[in-house]
N, C-alpha and C positions, 0 to 999 in steps of 0.2 A: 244119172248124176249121183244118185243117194248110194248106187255099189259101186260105182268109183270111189268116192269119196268114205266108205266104209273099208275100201281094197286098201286106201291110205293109209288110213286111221292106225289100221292093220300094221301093216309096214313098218308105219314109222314103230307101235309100239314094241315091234319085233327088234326094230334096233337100237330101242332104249334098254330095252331085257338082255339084250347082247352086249350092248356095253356095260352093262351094270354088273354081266357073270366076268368078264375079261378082265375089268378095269383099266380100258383104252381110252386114248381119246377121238382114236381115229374109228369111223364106222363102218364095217365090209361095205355099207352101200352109199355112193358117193352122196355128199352133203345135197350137193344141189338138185339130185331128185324130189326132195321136202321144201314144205314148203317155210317162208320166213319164218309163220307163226310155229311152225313144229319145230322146228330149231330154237327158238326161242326158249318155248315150254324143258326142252332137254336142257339151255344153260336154267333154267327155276329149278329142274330136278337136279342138276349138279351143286346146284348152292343149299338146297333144301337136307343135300347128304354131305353136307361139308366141304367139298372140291370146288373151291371157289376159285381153283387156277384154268380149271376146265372149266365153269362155266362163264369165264372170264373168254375163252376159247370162243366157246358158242355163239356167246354172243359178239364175239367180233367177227362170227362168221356170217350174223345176219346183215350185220354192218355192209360187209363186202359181197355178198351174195346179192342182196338186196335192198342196196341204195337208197331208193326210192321207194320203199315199200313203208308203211306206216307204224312200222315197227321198227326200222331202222332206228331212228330219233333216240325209242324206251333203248334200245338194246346199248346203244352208246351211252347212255346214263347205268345202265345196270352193268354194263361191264367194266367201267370207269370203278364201280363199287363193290364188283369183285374182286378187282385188281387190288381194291385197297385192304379188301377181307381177305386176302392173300398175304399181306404184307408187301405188294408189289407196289410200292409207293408210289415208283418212277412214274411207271406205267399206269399208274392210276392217275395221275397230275395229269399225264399227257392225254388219256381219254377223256378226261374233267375239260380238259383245256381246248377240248375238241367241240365239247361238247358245247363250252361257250361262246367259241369263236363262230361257230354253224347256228347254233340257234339261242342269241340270245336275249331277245325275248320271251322266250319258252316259261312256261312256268314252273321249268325243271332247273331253270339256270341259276339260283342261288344254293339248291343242293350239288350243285355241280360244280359252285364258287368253294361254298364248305368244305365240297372232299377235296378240291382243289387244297384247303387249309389244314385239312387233317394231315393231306400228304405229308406235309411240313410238321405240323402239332405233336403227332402222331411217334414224331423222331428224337422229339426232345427228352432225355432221360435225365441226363446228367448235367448238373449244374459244369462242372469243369472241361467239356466239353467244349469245343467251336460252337460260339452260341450265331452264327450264320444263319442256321433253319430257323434260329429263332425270332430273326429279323424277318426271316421268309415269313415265314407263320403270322408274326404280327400284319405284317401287308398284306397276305390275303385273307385275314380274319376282319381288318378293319374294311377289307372289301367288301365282305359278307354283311359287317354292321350297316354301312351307307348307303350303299347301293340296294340294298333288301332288306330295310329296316324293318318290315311287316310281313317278313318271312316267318316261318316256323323255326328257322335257325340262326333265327337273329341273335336271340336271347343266350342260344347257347355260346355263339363267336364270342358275346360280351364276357361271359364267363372265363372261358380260354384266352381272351386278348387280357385278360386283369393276370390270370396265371401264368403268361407267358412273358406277359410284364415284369412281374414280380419273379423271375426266374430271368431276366440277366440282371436285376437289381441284387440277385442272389451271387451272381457271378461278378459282380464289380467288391461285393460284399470280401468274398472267397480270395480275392488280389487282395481288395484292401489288410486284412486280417492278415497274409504270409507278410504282406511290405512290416506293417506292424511288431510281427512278433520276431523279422529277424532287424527290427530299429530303422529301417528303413519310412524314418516320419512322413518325410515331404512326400514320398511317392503313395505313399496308405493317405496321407489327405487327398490327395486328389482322385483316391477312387470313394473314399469316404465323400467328399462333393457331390459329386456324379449323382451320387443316391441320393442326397438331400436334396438337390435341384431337381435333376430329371428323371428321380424316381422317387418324389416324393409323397405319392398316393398310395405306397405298396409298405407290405409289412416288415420291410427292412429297414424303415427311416430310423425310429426310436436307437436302432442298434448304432446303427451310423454315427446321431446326434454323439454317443456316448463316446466312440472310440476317436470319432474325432477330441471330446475332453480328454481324452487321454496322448492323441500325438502331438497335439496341442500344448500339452500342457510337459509332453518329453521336449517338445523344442525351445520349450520359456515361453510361448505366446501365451500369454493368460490372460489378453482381451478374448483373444479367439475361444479361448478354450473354454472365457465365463459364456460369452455372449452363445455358444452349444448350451452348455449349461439350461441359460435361459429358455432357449427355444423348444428344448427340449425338458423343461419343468413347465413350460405353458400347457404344450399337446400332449406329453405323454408322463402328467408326474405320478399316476399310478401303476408304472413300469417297475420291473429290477433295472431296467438299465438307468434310469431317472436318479433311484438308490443307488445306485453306484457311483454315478457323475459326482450327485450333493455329497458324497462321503469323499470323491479325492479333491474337490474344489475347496471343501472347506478343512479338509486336512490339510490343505496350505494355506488356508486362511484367505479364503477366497469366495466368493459369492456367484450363483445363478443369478449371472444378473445380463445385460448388452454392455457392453461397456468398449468403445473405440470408435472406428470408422471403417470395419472390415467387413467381407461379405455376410458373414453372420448377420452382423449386429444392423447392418443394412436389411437383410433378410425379417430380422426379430422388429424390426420399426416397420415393415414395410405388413406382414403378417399377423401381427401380433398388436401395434398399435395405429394399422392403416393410414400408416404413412407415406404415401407414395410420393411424394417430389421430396 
């Protein structure tokens, strides 16, 4: 048993040596003479020398070779994350996604939710972009938060669901501003809204509060445009944009103050002096 299994050893590392002078993926001696674990250790050495599309390879070849082998299970999680160490995003979701639906309660199945999230995270560059993945992303990040609060990757989703937050509040931002600068008021308030209401945890509010003062104040409404004002000298009156508000409000002779019965100033009674009914 000990010079069979030395005859192996052999073998396999003859055909590690052989593909490492070639640079193939494919091996002169067919796959399935090795066993799982050796195939396996080949995709570690393909990721350990940068080929993470090969050993993305490998390991789906333990997957299919050997089902039911005990290594199956690792090899669907490490190829899922060479896929994504590839750039192979698709194909990384879909190995993640495999990997969830087969086993999961595994204690691999939140890092398997994660790449699932990266897939998505991973793609978002650009604020003016189809922010689509970005929806993606948020839902499988808030997967990761609830479902495995007590993960090791919990902490990090929280991080990325606040970024990725804040990255289409950037993008309703980016409308708002063109509506703006070509006079187009009504349409710049309603994406200036958007961000006051349902992004209003993120570091785009202060901007918003202001340029709403300002299309507000291009349309004549100057309850709406005080009562910004206001809200936005409560929370953020150590801003430039705070200074800019106070300087066009009271250039018309105007105050930071609520003043009407508009959503603002509903807003500013409801926030600001906890008035709820």
């Amino acid at each position: 048993m000990a010079g069979s299994a030395g005859v192996r050893a052999g073998l396999a590392a003859l055909v590690l040596a052989g593909l490492t002078a070639c640079g193939t993926t494919t091996p002169t001696v067919p796959l399935e003479n090795y066993t799982a674990r050796e195939i396996f250790q080949r995709g570690e050495f393909e990721n350990a020398r940068g080929k993470a599309d090969q050993a993305a390879y490998y390991f789906g070849e333990v997957e299919r070779l050997y089902p039911y082998s005990d290594l199956a299970k690792r090899a669907l999680i490490m190829q899922a994350f060479s896929y994504h160490r590839d750039t192979d995003y698709d194909n990384s979701r879909a190995a993640a996604q495999r990997y969830i639906d087969f086993y999961p309660a595994d204690e691999d199945a939140a890092y398997a939710q994660y790449l699932l999230a990266l897939s998505y995270y991973d793609q978002i560059d650009e604020i003016g972009r189809d922010q689509g993945l970005t929806f993606q992303a948020l839902q499988a990040l808030r997967t990761v938060i609830e479902e495995y609060p007590d993960s090791e990757y919990a902490q990090s989703a929280i991080l990325k669901f606040d970024l990725a937050f804040d990255h289409l509040a950037g993008k309703e931002m980016e409308v708002g501003r063109y509506y703006l600068r070509h006079k187009h008021y009504a349409a710049a308030v309603k994406r200036f809204r958007v961000v006051v209401e349902d992004f209003q945890t993120t570091t785009h509010t202060p901007e918003a509060l202001h340029r709403l003062v300002e299309a507000y104040l291009s349309l004549g409404l100057t309850d709406e445009a005080q009562s910004a004002g206001a809200i936005l000298g409560h929370n953020y009156q150590a801003t430039e944009w705070y200074k800019d508000s106070y300087a066009l409000l009271t250039g018309q002779g105007l105050e930071t103050r609520a003043s009407g019965d508009n959503w603002l100033s509903k807003i500013y009674r409801q926030v600001v002096r906890g008035e709820w009914l």
